[in-house]
C-alpha positions as CSV (number, residue, x, y, z in Angstrom):
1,X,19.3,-16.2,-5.2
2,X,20.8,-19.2,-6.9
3,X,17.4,-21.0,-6.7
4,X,15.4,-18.0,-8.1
5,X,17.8,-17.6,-11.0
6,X,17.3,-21.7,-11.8
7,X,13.7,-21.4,-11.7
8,X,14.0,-18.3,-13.8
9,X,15.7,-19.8,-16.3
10,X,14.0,-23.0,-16.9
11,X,10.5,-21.5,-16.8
12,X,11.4,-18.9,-19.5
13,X,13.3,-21.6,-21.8
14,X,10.8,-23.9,-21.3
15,X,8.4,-20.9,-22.5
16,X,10.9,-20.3,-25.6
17,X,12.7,-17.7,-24.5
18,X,16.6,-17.9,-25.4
19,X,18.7,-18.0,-22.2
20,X,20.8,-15.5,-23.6
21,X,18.1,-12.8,-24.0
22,X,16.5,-13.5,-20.4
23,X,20.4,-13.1,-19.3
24,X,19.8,-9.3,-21.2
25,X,16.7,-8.6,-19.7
26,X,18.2,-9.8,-15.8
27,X,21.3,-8.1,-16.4
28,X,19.8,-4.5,-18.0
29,X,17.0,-4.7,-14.5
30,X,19.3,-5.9,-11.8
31,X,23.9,-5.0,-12.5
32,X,24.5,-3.1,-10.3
33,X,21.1,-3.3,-8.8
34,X,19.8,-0.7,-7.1
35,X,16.7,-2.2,-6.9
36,X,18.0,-4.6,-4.5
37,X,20.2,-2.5,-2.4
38,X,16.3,-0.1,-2.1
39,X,14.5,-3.1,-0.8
40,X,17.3,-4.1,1.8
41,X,17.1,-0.6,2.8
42,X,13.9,-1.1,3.2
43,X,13.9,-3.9,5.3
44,X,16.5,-3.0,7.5
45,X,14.9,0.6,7.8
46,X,11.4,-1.3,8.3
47,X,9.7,1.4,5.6
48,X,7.2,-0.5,4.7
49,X,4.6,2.3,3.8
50,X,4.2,4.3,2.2
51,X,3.7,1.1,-0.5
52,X,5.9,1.4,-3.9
53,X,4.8,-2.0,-4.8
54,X,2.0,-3.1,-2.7
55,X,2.2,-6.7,-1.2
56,X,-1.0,-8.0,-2.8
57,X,0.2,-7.0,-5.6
58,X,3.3,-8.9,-5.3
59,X,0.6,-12.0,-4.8
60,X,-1.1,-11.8,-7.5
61,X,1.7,-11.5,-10.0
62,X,3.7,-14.7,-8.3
63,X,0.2,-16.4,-8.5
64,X,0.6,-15.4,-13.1
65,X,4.0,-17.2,-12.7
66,X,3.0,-20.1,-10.8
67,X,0.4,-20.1,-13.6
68,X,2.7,-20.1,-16.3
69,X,5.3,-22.7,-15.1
70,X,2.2,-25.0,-14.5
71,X,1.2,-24.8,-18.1
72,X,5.0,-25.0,-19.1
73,X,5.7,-27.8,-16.7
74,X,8.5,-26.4,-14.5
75,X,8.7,-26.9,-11.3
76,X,9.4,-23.8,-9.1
77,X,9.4,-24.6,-5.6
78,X,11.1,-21.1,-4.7
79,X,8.5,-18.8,-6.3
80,X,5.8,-21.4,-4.6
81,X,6.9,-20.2,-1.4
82,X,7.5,-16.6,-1.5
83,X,3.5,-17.1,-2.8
84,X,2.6,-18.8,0.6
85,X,4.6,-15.6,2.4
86,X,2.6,-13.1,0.5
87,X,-0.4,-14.7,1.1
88,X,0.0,-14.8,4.8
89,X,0.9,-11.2,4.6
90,X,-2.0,-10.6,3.0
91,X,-3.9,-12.7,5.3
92,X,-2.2,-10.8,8.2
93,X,-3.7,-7.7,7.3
94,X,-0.4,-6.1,5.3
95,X,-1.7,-6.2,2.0
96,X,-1.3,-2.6,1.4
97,X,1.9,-2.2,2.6
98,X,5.6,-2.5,0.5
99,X,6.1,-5.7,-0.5
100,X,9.6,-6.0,0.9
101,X,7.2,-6.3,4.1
102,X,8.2,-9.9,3.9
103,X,11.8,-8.4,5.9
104,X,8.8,-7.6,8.6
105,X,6.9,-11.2,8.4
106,X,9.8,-13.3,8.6
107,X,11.6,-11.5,11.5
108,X,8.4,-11.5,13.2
109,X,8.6,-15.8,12.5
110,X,12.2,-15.5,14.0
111,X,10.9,-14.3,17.0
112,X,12.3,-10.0,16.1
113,X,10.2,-7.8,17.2
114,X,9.8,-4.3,14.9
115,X,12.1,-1.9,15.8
116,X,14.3,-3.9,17.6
């Protein structure tokens, strides 16, 4: 989380966006955040489908980011991973499914099988 937040902030103040509003935006999206505490459910429910946020979906708008901190010169080493992860989910055959289907890829890495 601490990495994400970094990359966050230096790819939109090296975009010209005042730390303080991002701060506003992150805080108003994610106190109290209950769009974390639906994905862990989520994942530790393994709902993956029906999709609220489909996983190629997820791809391509990491992919804009990526874009954007290459133009802006900001290394972000965090979002250039969870890229490779959607793509191999993608690749896997799970586009279409939930995006929090990452819970699903990397217990499956971890040697967990679903449902157990």
């Amino acid at each position: 989380m601490m990495e994400a937040l970094a990359e966050s902030f230096a790819l939109t103040r090296k975009s010209g966006i005042e730390p303080k509003v991002f701060l506003e935006v992150f805080q108003s999206v994610f106190a109290r955040s209950p769009i974390f505490e639906g994905y862990a459910q989520l994942i530790a429910e393994e709902k993956y489908s029906p999709a609220g946020f489909k996983m190629r979906l997820g791809l391509k708008d990491v992919e804009l980011v990526l874009s954007a901190a290459r133009t802006a010169e900001v290394p972000m080493p965090l979002a250039s991973l969870v890229k490779d992860q959607f793509l191999g989910g993608v690749a896997q055959g799970h586009g279409d499914l939930d995006w929090s289907a990452l819970g699903a890829l990397v217990a499956e890495r971890a040697g967990l099988k679903q449902g157990g």
